[in-house]
C-alpha beads as a LAMMPS data file, in Angstrom:
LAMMPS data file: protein, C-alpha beads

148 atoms
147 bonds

1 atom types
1 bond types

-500.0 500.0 xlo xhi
-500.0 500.0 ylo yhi
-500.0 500.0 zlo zhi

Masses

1 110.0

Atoms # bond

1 1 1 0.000 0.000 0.000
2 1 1 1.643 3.608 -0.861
3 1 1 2.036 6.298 1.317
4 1 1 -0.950 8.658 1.470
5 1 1 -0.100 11.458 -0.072
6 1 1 -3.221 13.172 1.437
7 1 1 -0.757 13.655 4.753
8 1 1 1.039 16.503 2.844
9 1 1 0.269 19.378 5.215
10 1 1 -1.135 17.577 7.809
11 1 1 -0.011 18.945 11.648
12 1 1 0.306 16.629 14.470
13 1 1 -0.592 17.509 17.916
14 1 1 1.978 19.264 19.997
15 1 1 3.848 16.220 22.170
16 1 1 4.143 16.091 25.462
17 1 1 6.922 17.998 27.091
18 1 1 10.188 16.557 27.632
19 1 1 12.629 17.392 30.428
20 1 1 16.293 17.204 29.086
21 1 1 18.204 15.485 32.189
22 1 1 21.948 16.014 32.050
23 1 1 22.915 11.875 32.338
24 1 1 20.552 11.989 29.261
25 1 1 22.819 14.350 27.948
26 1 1 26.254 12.988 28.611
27 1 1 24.657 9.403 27.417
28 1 1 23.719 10.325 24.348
29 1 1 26.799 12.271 23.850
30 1 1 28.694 9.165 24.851
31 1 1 26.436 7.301 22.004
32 1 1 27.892 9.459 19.323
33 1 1 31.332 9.311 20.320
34 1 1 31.280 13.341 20.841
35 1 1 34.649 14.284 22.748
36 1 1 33.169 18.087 23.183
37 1 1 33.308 18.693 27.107
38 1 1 30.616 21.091 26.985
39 1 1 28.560 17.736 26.754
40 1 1 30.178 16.455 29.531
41 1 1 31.656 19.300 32.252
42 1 1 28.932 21.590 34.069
43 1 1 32.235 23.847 34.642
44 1 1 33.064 24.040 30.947
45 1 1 29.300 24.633 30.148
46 1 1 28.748 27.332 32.177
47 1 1 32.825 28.606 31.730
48 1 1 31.417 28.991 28.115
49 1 1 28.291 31.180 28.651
50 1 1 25.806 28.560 28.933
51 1 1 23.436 27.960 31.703
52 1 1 23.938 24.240 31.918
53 1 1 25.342 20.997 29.837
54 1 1 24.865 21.482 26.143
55 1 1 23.878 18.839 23.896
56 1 1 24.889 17.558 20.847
57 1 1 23.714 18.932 17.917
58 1 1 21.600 15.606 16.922
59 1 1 20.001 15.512 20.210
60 1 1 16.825 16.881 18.665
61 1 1 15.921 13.505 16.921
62 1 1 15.131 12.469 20.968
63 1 1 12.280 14.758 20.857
64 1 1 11.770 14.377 16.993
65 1 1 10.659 10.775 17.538
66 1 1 8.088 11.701 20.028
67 1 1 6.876 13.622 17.248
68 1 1 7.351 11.038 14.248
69 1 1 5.357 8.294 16.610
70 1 1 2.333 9.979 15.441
71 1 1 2.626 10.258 12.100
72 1 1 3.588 6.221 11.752
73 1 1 0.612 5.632 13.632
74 1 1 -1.399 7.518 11.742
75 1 1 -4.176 4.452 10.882
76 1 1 -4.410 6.448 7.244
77 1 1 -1.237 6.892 6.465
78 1 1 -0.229 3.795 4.891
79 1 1 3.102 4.165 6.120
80 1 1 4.634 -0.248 7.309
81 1 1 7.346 0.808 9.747
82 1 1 9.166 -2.641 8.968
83 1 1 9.776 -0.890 5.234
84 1 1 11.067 2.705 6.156
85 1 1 14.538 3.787 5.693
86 1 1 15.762 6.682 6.964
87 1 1 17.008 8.896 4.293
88 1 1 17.687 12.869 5.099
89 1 1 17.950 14.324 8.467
90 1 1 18.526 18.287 8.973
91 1 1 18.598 20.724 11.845
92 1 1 18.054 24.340 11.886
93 1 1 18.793 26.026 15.132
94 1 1 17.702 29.093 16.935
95 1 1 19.383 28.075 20.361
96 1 1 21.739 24.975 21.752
97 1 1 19.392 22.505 23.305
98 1 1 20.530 22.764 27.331
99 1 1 19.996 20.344 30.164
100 1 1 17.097 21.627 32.236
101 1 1 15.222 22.496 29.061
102 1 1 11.169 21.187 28.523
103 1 1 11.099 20.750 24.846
104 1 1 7.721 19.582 22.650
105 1 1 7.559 19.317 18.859
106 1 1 4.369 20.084 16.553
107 1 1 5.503 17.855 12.775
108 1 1 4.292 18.662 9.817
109 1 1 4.747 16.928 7.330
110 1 1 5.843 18.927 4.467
111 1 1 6.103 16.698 1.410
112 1 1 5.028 13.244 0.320
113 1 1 6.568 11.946 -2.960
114 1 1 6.836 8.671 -4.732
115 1 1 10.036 8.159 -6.823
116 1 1 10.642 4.990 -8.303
117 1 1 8.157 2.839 -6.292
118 1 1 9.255 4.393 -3.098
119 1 1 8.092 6.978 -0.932
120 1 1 9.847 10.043 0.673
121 1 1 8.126 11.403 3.507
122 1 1 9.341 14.845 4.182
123 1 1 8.611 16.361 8.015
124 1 1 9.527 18.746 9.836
125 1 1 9.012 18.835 13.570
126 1 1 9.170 22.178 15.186
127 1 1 10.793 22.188 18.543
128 1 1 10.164 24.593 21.932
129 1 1 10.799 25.299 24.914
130 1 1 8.133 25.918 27.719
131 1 1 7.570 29.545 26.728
132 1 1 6.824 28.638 23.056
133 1 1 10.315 29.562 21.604
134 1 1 11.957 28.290 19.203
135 1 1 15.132 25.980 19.767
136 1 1 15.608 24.037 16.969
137 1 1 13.756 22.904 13.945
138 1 1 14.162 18.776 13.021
139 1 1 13.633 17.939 9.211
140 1 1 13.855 14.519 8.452
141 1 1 13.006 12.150 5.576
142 1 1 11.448 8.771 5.704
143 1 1 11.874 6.638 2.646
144 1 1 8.730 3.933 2.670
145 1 1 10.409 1.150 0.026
146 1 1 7.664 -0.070 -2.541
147 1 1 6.476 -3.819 -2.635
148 1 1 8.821 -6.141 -4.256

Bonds

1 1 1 2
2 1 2 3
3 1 3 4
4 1 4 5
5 1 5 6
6 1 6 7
7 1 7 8
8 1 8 9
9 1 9 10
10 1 10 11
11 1 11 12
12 1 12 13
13 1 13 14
14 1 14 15
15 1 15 16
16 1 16 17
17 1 17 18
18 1 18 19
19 1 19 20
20 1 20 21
21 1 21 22
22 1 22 23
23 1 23 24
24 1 24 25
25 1 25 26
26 1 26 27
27 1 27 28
28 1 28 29
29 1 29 30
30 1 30 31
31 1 31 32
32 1 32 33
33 1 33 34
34 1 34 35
35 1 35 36
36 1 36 37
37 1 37 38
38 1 38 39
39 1 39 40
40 1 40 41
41 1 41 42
42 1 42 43
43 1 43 44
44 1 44 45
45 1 45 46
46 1 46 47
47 1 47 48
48 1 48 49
49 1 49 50
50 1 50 51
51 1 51 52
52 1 52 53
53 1 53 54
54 1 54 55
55 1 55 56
56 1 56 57
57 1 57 58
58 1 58 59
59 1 59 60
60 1 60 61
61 1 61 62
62 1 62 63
63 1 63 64
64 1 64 65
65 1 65 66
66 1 66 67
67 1 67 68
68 1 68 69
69 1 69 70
70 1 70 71
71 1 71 72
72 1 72 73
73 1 73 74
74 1 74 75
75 1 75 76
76 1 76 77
77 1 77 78
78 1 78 79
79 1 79 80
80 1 80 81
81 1 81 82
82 1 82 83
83 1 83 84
84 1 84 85
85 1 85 86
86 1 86 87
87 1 87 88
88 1 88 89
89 1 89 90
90 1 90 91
91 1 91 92
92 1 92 93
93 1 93 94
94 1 94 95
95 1 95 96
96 1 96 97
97 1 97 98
98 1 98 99
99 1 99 100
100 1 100 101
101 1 101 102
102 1 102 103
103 1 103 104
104 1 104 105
105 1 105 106
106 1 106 107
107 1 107 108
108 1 108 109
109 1 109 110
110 1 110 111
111 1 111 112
112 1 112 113
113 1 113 114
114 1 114 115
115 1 115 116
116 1 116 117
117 1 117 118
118 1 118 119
119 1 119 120
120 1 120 121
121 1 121 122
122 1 122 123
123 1 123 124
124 1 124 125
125 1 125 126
126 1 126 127
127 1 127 128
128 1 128 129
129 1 129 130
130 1 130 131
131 1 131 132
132 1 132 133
133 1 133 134
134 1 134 135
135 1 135 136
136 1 136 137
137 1 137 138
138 1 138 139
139 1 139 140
140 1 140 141
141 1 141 142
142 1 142 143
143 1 143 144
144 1 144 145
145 1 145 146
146 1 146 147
147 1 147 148
């Protein structure tokens, strides 16, 4: 079954806040072998200007998924998990994401195109803090491989 291309411009409901935690941090920093000891070091954080640990710059995908969850659910979407690749991600900052941050997305998903008996699923997921600003902005895209 394709990919309904009916989702184009569909918006997801805001998710549920998250609470960056520092260990979360310095885990997932420790996941992609980052060596940056503002990831690490409260000292070196806040040496450097910042209120608290910094994360890497793919941390967003953490709240991302939160996000994505509802679009593969989505019963119309006609999206089988067990044939999605990922193929694109992208970030566009306003602000470091920070430990002690409450972070939500709101996706949209801003393309759907077949190519070759595939599907690309372009979203992006809008990401805040809890006053409503902008941090960073997670675009992603989801190939759906056709039947063989």
């Amino acid at each position: 079954m394709p990919v309904n291309p009916d989702l184009q411009g569909r918006v997801f409901d805001k998710t549920p806040s998250y609470l960056v935690g520092r260990e979360k941090i310095r885990e997932f920093a420790r996941a992609v072998f980052s060596q940056n000891p503002l990831n690490f070091d409260l000292e070196a954080a806040r040496a450097a200007g910042y209120p608290d640990l910094v994360a890497p710059p793919t941390f967003g995908v953490v709240i991302q998924e939160r996000a994505l969850e509802q679009l593969l659910a989505a019963p119309d979407a006609g999206i089988d998990f067990s044939r999605v690749v990922h193929g694109d991600q992208r970030f566009s900052f306003s602000r470091p994401i920070v430990a002690g941050d409450e972070l939500s997305a709101t996706l949209t998903v801003a393309s759907v195109k077949q190519l070759g008996g595939h599907s690309m699923v372009t979203s992006e997921s809008v990401i805040v803090d809890a006053t409503g600003a902008h941090v960073v902005t997670a675009i992603s895209t989801l190939v759906v491989r056709g039947d063989e």
